[in-house]
N, C-alpha and C positions, 0 to 999 in steps of 0.2 A: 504494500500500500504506500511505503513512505516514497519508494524508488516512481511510482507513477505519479507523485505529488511532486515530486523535484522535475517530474520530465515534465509535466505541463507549467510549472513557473517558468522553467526555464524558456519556453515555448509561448510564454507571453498571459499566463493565465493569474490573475492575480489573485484570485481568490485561495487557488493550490498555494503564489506563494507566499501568502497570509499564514496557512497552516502551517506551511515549514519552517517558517521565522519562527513563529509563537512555540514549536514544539521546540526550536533551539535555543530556546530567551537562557534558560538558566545555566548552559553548556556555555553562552556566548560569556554571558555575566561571569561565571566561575572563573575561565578563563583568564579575564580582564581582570576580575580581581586577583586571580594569583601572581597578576604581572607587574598592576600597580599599587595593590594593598593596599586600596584607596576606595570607599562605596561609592561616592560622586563622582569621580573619575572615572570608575570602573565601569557606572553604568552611564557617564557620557559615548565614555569610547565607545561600549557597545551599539549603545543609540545612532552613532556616527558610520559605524560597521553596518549596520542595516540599511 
């Protein structure tokens, strides 16, 4: 399911790629925090990366 929600964002479908940001909010965020150990930062960056 997730692979045919990435092939239609990619393909212009925005609603798939709604669903694929949103399922990757707190992978994006962790990430971000683990880089900049910072919560305001960390979920700029991310906001900046989407």
């Amino acid at each position: 399911m997730e692979e045919e929600l990435v092939i239609k964002a990619i393909k212009g479908n925005f609603n798939a790629y709604s669903i694929v940001v949103n399922n990757l909010k707190d992978e994006g965020y962790k990430l971000a925090y683990t880089i900049l150990k910072n919560e305001q930062d960390s979920m700029d960056a991310y906001l900046q990366a989407v």
